[in-house]
BAFINU-159338 format. One record per atom (N, C-alpha, C): residue number from 1; residue in three letters; atom name; x negated, y, z negated. Coordinates in steps of 0.2 Angstrom, whole numbers, padded with zeros to 4 digits, m for minus. Each point is the difference from the previous one (the first is absolute). Example, Ala and Ser with C-alpha at 12.3 -4.5 7.8 and 13.67 -1.06 7.14 Angstrom:
2
{gufi 1; ala; N; {m0066; m0028; m0039}}
{gufi 1; ala; CA; {0004; 0006; 0000}}
{gufi 1; ala; C; {m0004; 0006; 0000}}
{gufi 2; ser; N; {0002; 0005; 0004}}
{gufi 2; ser; CA; {m0004; 0006; m0001}}
{gufi 2; ser; C; {0004; 0005; m0003}}
// end
This chain:
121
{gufi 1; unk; N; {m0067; 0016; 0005}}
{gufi 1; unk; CA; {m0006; 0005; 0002}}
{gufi 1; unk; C; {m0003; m0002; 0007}}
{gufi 2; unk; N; {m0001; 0007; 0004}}
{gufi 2; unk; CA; {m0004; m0004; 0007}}
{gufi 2; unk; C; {m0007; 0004; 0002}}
{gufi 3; unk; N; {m0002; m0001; 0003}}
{gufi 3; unk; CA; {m0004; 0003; 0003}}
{gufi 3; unk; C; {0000; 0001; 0008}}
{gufi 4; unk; N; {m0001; 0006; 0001}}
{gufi 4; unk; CA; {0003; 0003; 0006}}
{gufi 4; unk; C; {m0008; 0003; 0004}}
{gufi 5; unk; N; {m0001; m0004; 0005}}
{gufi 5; unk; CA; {m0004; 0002; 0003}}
{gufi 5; unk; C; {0000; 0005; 0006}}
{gufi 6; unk; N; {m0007; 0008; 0003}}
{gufi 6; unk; CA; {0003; 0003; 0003}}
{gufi 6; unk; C; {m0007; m0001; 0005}}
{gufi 7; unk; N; {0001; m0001; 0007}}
{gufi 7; unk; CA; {m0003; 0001; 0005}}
{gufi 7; unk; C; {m0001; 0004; 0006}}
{gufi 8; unk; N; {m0005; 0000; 0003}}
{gufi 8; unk; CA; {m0003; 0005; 0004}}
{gufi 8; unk; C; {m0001; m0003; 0006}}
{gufi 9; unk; N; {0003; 0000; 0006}}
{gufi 9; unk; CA; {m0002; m0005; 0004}}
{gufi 9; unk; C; {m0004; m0007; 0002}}
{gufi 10; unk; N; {0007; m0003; m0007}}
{gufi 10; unk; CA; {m0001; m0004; 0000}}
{gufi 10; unk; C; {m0008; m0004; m0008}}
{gufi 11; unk; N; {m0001; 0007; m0001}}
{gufi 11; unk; CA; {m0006; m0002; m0004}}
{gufi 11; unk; C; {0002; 0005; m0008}}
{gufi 12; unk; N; {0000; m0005; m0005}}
{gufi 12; unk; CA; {0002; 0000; m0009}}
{gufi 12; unk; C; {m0004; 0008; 0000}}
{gufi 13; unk; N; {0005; 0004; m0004}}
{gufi 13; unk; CA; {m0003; 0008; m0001}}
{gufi 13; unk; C; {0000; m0001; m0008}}
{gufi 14; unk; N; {0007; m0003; m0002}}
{gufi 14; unk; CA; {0002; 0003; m0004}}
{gufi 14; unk; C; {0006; m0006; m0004}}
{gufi 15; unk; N; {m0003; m0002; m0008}}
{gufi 15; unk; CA; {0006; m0004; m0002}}
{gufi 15; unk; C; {0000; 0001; m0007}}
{gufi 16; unk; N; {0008; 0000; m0001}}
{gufi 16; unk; CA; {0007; 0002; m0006}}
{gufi 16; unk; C; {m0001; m0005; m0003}}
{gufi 17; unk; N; {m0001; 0000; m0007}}
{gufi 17; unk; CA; {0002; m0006; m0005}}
{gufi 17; unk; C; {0006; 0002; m0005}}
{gufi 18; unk; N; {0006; m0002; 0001}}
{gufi 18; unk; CA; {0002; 0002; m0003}}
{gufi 18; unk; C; {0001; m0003; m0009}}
{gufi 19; unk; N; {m0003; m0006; 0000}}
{gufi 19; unk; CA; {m0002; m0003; m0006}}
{gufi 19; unk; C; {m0005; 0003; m0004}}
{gufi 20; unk; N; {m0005; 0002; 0005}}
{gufi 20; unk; CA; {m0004; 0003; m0005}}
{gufi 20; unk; C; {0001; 0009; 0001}}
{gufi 21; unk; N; {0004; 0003; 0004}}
{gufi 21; unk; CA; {0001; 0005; 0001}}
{gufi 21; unk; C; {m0007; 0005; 0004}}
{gufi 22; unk; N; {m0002; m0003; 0002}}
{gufi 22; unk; CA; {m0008; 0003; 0004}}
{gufi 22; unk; C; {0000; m0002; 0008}}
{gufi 23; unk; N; {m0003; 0006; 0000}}
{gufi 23; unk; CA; {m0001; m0001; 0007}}
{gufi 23; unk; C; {m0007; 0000; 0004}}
{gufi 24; unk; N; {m0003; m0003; 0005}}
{gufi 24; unk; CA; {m0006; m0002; 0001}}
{gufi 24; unk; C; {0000; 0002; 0007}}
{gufi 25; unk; N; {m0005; 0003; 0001}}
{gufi 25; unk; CA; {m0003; 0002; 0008}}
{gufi 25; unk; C; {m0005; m0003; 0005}}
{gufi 26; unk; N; {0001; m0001; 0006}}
{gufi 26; unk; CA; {m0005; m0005; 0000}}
{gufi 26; unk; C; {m0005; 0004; 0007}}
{gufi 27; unk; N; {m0007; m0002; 0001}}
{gufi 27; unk; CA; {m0004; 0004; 0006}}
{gufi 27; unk; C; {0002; m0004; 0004}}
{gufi 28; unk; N; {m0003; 0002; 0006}}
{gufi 28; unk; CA; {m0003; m0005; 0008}}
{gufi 28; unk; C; {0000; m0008; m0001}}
{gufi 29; unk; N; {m0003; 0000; m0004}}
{gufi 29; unk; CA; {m0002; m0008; m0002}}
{gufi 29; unk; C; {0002; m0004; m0005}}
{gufi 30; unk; N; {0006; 0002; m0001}}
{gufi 30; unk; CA; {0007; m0003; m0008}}
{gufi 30; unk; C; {m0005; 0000; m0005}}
{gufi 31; unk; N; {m0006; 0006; m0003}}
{gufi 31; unk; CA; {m0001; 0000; m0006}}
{gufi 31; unk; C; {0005; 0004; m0004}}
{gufi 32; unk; N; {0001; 0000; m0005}}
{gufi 32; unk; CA; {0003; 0005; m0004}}
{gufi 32; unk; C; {m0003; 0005; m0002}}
{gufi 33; unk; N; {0001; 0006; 0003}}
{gufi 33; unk; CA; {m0004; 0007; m0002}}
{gufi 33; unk; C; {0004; 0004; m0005}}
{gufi 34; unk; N; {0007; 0000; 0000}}
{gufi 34; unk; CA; {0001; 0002; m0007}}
{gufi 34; unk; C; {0009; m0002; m0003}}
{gufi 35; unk; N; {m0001; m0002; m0007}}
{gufi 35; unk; CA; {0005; m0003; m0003}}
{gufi 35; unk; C; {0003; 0007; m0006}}
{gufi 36; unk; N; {0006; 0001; 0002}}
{gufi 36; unk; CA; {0004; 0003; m0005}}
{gufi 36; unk; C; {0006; 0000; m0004}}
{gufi 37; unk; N; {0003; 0002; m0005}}
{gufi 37; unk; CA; {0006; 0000; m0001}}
{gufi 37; unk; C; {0005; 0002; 0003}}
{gufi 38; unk; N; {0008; m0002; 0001}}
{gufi 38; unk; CA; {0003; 0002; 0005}}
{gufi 38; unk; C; {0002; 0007; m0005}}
{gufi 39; unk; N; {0003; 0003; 0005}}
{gufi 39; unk; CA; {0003; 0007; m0002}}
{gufi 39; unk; C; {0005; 0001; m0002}}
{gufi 40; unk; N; {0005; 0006; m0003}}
{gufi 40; unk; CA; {0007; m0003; m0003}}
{gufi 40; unk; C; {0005; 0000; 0008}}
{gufi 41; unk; N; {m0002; 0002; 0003}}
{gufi 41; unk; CA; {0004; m0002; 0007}}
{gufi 41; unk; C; {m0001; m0009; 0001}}
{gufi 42; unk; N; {m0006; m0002; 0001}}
{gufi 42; unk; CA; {m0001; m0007; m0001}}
{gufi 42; unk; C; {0004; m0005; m0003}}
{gufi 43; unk; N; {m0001; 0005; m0005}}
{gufi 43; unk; CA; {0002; m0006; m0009}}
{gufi 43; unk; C; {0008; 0001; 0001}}
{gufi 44; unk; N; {0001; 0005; 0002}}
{gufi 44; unk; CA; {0010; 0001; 0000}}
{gufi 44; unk; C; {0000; m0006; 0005}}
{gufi 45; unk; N; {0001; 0000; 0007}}
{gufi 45; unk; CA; {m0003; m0005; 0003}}
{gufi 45; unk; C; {0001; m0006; 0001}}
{gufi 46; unk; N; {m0006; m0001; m0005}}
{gufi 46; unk; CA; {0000; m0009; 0000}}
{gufi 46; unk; C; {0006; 0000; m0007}}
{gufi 47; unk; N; {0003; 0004; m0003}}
{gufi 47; unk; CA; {0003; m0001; m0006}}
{gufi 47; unk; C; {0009; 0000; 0003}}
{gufi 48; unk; N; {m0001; 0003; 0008}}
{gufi 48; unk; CA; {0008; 0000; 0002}}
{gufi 48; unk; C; {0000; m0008; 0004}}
{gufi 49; unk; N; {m0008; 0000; 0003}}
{gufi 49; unk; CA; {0002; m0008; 0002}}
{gufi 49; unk; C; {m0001; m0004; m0004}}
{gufi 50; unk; N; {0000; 0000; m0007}}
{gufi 50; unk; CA; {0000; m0006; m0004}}
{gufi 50; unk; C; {0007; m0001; m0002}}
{gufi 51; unk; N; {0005; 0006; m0002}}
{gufi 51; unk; CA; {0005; m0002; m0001}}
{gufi 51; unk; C; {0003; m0001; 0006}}
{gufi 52; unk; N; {0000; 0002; 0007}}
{gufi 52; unk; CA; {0004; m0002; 0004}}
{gufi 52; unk; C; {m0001; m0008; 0001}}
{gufi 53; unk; N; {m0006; m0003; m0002}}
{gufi 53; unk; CA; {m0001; m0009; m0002}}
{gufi 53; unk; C; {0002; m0001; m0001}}
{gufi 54; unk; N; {0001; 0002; m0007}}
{gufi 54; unk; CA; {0003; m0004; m0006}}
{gufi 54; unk; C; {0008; 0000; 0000}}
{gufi 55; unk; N; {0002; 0005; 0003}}
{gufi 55; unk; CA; {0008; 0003; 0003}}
{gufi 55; unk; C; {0001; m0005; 0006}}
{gufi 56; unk; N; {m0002; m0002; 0005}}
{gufi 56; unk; CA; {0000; m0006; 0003}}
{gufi 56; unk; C; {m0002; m0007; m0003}}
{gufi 57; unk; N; {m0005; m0001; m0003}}
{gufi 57; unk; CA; {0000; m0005; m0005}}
{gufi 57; unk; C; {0008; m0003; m0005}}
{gufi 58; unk; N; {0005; 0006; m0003}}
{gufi 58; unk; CA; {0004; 0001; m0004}}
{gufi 58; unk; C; {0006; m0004; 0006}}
{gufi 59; unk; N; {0000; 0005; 0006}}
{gufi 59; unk; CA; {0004; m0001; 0005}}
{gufi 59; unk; C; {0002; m0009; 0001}}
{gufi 60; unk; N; {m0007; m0004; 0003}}
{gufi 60; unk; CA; {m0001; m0004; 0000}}
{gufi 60; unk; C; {0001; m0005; m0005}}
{gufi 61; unk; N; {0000; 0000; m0006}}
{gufi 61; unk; CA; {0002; m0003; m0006}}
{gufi 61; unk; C; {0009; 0000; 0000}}
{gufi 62; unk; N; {0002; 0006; 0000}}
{gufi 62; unk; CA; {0007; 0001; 0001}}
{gufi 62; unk; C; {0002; m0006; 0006}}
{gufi 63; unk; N; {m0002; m0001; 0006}}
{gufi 63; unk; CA; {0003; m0004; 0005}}
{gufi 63; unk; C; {m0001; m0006; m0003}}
{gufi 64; unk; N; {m0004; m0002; m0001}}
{gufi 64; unk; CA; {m0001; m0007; m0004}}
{gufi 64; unk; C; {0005; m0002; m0005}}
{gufi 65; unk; N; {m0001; 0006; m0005}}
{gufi 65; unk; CA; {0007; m0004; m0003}}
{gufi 65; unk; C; {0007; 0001; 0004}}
{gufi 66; unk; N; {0002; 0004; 0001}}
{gufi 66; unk; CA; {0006; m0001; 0005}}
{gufi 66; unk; C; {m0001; m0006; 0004}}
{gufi 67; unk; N; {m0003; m0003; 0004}}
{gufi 67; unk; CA; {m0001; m0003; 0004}}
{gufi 67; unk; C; {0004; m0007; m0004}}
{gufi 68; unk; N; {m0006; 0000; m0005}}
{gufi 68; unk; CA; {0001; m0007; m0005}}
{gufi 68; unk; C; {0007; 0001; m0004}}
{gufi 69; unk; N; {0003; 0005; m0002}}
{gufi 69; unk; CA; {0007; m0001; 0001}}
{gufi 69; unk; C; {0004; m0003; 0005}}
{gufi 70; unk; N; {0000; 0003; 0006}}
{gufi 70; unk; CA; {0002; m0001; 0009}}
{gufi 70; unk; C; {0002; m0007; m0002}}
{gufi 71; unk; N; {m0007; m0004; m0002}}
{gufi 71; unk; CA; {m0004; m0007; 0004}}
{gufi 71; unk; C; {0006; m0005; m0005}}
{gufi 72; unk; N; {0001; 0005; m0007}}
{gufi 72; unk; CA; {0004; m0004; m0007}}
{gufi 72; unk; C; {0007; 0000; 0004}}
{gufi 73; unk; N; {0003; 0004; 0001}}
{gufi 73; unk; CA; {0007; 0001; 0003}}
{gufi 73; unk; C; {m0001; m0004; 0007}}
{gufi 74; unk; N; {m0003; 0000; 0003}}
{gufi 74; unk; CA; {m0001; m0004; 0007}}
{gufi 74; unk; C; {0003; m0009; m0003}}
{gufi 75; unk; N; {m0006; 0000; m0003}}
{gufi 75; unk; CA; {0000; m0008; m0004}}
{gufi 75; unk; C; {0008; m0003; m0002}}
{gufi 76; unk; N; {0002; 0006; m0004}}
{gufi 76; unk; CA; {0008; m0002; m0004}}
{gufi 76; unk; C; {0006; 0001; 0006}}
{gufi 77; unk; N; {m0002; 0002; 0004}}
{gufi 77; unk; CA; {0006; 0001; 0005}}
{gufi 77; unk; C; {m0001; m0006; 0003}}
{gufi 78; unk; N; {m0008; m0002; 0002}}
{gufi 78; unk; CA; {0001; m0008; 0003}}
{gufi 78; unk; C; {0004; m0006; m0004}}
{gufi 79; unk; N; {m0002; 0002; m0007}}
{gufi 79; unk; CA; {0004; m0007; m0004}}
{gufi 79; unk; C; {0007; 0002; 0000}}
{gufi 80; unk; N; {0003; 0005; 0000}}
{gufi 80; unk; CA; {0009; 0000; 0001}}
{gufi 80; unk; C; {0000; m0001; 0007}}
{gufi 81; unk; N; {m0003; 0002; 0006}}
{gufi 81; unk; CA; {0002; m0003; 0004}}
{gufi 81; unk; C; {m0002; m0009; 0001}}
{gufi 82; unk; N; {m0002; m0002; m0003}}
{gufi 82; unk; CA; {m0001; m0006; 0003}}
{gufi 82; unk; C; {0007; m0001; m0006}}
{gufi 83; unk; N; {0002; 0001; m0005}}
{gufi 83; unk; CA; {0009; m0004; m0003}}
{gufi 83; unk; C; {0003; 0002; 0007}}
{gufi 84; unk; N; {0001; 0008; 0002}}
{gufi 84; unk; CA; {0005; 0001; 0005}}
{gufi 84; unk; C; {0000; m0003; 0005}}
{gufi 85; unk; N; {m0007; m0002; 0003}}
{gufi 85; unk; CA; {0003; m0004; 0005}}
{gufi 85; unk; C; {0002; m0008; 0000}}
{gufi 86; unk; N; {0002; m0002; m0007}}
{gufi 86; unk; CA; {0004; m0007; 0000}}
{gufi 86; unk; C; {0005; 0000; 0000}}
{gufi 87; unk; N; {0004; m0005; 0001}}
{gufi 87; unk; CA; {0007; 0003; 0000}}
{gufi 87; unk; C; {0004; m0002; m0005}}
{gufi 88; unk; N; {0005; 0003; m0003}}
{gufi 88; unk; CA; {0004; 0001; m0007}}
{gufi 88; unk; C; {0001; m0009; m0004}}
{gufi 89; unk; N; {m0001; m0004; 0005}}
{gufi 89; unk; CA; {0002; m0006; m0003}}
{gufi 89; unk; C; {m0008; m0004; m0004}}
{gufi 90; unk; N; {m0006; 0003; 0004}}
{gufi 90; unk; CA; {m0008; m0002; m0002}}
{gufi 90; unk; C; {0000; 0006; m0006}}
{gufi 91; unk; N; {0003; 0004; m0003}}
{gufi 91; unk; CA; {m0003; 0005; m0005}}
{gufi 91; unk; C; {0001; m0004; m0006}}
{gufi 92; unk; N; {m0005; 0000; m0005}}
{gufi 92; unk; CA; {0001; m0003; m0005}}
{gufi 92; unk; C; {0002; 0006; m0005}}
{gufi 93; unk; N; {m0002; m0001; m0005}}
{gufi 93; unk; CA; {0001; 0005; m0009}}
{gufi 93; unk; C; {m0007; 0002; 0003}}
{gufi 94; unk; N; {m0006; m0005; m0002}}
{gufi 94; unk; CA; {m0008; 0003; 0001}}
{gufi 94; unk; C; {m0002; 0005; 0007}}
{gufi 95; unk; N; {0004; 0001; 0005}}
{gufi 95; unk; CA; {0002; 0003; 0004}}
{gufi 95; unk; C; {0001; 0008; m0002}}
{gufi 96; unk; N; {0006; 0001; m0003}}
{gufi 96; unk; CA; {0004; 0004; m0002}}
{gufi 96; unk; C; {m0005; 0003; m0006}}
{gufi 97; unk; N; {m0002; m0005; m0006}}
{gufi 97; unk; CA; {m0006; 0005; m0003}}
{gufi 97; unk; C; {m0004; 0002; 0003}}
{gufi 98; unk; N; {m0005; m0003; 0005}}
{gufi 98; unk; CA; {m0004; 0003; 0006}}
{gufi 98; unk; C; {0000; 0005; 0002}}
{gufi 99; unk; N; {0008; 0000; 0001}}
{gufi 99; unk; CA; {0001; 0006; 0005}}
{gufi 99; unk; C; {m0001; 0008; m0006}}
{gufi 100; unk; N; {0005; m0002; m0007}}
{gufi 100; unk; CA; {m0001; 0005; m0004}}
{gufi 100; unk; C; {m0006; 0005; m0002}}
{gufi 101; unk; N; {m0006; m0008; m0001}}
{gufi 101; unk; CA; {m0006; 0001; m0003}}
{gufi 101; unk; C; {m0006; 0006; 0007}}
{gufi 102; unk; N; {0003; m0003; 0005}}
{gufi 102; unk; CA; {m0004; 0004; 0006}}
{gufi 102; unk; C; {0006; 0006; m0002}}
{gufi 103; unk; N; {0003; 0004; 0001}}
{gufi 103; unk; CA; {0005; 0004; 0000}}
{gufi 103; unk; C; {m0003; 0006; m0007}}
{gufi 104; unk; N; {0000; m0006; m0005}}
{gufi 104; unk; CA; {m0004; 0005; m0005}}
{gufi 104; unk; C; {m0008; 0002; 0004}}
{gufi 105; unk; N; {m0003; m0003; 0001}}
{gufi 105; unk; CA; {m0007; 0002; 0003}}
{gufi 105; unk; C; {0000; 0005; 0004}}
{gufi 106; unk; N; {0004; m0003; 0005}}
{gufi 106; unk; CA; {0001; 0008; 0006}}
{gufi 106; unk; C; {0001; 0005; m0005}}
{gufi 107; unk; N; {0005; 0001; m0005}}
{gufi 107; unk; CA; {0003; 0006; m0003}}
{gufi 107; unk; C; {m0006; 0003; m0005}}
{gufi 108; unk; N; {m0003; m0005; m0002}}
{gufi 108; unk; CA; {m0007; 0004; m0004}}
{gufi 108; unk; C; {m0007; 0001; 0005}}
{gufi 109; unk; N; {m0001; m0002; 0005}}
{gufi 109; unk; CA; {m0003; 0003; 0006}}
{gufi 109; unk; C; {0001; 0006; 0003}}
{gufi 110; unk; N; {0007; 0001; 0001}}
{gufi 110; unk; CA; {0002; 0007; m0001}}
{gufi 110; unk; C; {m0001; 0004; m0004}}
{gufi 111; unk; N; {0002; m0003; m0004}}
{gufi 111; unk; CA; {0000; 0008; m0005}}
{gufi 111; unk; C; {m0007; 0000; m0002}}
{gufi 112; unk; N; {m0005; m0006; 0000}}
{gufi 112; unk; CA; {m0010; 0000; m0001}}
{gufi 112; unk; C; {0001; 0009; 0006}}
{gufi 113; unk; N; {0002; m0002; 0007}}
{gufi 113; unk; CA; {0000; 0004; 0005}}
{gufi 113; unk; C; {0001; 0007; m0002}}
{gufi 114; unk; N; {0007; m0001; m0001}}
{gufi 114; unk; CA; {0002; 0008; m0003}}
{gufi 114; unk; C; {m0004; 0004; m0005}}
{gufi 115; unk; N; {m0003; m0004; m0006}}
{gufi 115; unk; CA; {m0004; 0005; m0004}}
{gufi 115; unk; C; {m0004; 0001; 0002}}
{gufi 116; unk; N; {m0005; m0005; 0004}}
{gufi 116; unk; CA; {m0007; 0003; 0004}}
{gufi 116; unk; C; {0001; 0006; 0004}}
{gufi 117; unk; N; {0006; 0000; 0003}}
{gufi 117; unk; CA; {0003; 0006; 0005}}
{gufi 117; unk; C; {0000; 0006; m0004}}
{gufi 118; unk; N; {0002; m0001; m0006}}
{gufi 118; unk; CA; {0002; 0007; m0004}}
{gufi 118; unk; C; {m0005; 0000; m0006}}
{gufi 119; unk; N; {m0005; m0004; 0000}}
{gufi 119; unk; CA; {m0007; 0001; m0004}}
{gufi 119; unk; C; {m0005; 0002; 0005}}
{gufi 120; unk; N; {0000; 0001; 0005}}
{gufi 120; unk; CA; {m0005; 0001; 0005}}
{gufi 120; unk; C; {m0001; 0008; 0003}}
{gufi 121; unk; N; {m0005; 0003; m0001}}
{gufi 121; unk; CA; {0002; 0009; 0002}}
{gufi 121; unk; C; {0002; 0001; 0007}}
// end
C-alpha cells in the first residue's frame, strides 16, 4: 500500500492513503481541511496498484528461484569440470562417482527447472 501525494506548486494540496483508503486535503498552511473516503474510481485504483505489486512481487520471487537453480547447475558443472580437466591416468573410481553424483544433480535441477517453468502462469 502507498501513499501518493499531490502538489500544487510545489505546496501538499492533497494525499491518497491507500491503506486506509482516504483521502485528505490540506489549506495554505499544511492544515487538514478535509478528510474523505476514496471513491470507487479511487478504490478500483489503489486495488489495480496492489495487484500490479504483488504481480511484481510474484515476478521477483520467480527469478530468485530460477536464479538459485542457475547457481545449483553452475556449482555441478564446476565439480565435473575440475575431474575433466585431469588427465585419464589421475581419474580415480571417487572421480567417476563424482562425476555421476554431480550428473544426477544437474539432471534434477533441470527438471526442479522445468516444472517451475510449467507450474508458473
Amino acid at each position: 500500500m502507498s501513499i501518493r501525494l499531490e502538489l500544487l506548486n510545489g505546496i501538499l494540496i492533497k494525499s491518497f492513503d491507500d491503506a486506509t483508503r482516504t483521502v485528505a486535503t490540506y489549506g495554505a498552511t499544511g492544515q487538514v481541511t478535509e478528510t474523505r473516503p476514496y471513491t470507487a474510481q479511487e478504490n478500483a485504483a489503489a486495488d489495480a496498484a496492489a495487484a500490479a505489486e504483488a504481480a511484481r512481487e510474484e515476478r521477483a520471487a520467480d527469478r530468485a528461484k530460477v536464479k538459485a537453480i542457475i547457481t545449483a547447475l553452475q556449482a555441478e558443472k564446476t565439480r565435473v569440470q575440475a575431474v575433466i580437466d585431469k588427465s585419464n591416468a589421475a581419474i580415480t573410481g571417487a572421480d567417476t562417482k563424482d562425476v555421476a553424483r554431480a550428473a544426477k544433480r544437474i539432471a534434477d535441477a533441470a527438471i526442479d527447472l522445468a516444472r517451475f517453468v510449467r507450474d508458473t502462469p
